[in-house]
C-alpha positions in Angstrom: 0.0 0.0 0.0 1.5 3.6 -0.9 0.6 6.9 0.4 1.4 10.2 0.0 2.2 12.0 3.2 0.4 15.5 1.9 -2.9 13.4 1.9 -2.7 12.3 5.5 -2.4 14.1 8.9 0.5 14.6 10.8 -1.5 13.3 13.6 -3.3 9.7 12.1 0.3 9.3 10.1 2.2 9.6 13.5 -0.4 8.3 16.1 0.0 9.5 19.9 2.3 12.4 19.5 5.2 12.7 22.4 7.3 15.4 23.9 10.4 13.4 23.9 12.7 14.5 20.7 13.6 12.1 17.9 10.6 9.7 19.2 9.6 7.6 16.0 6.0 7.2 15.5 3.7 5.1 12.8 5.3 5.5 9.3 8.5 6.5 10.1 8.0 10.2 11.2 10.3 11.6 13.7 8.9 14.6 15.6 10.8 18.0 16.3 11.6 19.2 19.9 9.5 20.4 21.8 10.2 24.3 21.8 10.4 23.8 18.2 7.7 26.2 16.5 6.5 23.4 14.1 6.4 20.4 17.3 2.5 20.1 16.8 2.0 20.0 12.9 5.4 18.9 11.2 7.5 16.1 11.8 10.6 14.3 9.6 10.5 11.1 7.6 13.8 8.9 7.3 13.9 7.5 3.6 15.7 4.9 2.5 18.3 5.7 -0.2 17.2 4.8 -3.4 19.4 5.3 -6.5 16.6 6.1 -8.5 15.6 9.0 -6.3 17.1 12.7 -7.4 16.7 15.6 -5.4 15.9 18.6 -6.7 16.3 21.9 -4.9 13.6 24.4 -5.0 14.4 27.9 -4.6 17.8 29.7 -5.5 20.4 27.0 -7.6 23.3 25.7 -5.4 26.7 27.4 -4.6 29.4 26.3 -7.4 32.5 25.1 -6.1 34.9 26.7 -9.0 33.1 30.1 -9.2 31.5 32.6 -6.6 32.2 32.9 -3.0 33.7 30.0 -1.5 32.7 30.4 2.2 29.2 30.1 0.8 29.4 27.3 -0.9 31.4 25.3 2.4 28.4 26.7 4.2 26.0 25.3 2.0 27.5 21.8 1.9 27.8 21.7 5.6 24.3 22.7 6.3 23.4 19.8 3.9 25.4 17.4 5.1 26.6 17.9 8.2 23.9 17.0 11.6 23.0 20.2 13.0 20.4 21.6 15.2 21.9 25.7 15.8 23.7 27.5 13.3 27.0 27.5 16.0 26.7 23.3 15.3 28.4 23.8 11.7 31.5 25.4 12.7 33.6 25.2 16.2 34.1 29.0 16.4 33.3 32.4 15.2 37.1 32.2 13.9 37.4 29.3 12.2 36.3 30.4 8.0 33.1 28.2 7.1 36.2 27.0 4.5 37.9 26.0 7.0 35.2 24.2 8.9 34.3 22.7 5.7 37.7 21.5 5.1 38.0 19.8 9.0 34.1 18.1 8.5 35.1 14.7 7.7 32.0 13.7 4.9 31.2 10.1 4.2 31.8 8.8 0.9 28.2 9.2 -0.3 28.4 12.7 0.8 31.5 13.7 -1.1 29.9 11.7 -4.3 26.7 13.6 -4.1 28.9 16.8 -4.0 31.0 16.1 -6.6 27.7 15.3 -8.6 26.0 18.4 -7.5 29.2 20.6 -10.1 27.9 18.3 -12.9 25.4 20.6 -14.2 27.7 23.4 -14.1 30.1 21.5 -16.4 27.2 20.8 -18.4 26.4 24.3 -19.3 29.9 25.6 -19.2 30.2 22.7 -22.3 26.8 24.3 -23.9 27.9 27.8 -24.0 32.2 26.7 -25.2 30.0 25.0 -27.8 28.0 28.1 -28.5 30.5 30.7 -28.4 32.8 28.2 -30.7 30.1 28.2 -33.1 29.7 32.1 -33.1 33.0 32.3 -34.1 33.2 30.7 -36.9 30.6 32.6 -38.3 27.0 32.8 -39.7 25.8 29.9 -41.7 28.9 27.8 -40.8 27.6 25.1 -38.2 30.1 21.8 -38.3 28.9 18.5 -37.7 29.9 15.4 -36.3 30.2 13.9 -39.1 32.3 16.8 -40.9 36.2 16.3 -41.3 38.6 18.5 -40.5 41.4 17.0 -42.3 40.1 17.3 -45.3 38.6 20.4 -45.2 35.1 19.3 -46.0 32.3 20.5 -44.4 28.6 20.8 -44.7 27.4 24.4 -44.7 23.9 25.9 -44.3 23.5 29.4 -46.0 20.6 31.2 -44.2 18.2 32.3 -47.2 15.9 34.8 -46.8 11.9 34.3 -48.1 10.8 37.8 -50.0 8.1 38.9 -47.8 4.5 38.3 -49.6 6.0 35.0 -51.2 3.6 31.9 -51.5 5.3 29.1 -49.6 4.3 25.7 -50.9 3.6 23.1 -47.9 4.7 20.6 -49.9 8.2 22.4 -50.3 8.7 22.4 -46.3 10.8 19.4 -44.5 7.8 17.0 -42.5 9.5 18.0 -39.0 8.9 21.7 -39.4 5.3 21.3 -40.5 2.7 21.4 -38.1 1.9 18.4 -36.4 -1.7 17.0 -35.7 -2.2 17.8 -32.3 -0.7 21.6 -32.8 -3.9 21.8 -35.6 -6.4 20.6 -33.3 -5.6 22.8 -30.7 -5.6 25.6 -32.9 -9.0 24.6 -34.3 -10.3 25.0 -30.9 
């Protein structure tokens, strides 16, 4: 049987609530403390890991590691990974550099994978926009393929061409995948 915790109360998915912290209840939920603002309503649920389960971060985009302010991102990754209940939990002392701090955490190996994966994207779109900017530079109309060869210096190119405004344009003359498709003109008949 599979639920989704939205649809159920905090109460009937957690049974008797307690005062005493970290108490697991019915379905895995752990409650907060009790002077936390959120004791009566909210409550935590452990999941297993599952290597087919992503998280996705909603709200501002994670610190990078190579670029921006590096304190922020150490204080990022230690509020992630690192147990914590006060803000004072994540580093020893008000001298110690959240670099530092970050630097003397010792993370497990599936933390330090999951961190390394986090700058992934990054090096996704710093590959998209190389690409890009390489392609500016070579210059309108000239867009290399993978199946172009530099060593002997032939290459498909694509002149743009431009159609004289008022021209009749033949369906018949357009490629299938730029047509319109059958859904796209039943929607539109709507």
């Amino acid at each position: 049987m599979s639920f989704h915790l939205a649809d159920v109360s905090f109460e009937s998915a957690s049974g008797i609530l307690s005062d005493s912290p970290g108490t697991k209840h019915a379905k895995g939920i752990y409650n907060f403390l009790s002077d936390h603002p959120l004791h009566e309503t909210h409550g935590l649920q452990l999941h297993k890991a599952d290597s087919k389960k992503i998280p996705n971060f909603i709200g501002t985009i994670l610190p990078r590691k190579d670029q921006s302010d590096r304190n922020y991102y150490c204080l990022t990754m230690l509020a992630l990974f690192k147990l914590w209940r006060r803000g004072s939990d994540l580093k020893s002392n008000e001298t110690v550099s959240w670099h530092e701090a970050f630097e003397q955490h010792s993370f497990s190996v599936e933390h330090v994978t999951l961190i390394q994966n986090f700058h992934i994207k990054y090096e996704c779109l710093d590959a998209r926009d190389d690409y890009r900017a390489q392609l500016a530079k070579e210059g309108p109309g000239m867009l290399v393929s993978s199946w172009d060869h530099e060593e002997d210096g032939e290459y498909d190119t694509i002149e743009p061409t431009a159609i004289p405004e008022g021209a009749e344009i033949d369906p018949g003359d357009i490629p299938s995948f730029l047509q319109e498709g059958t859904s796209y003109r039943k929607r539109k008949e709507q």
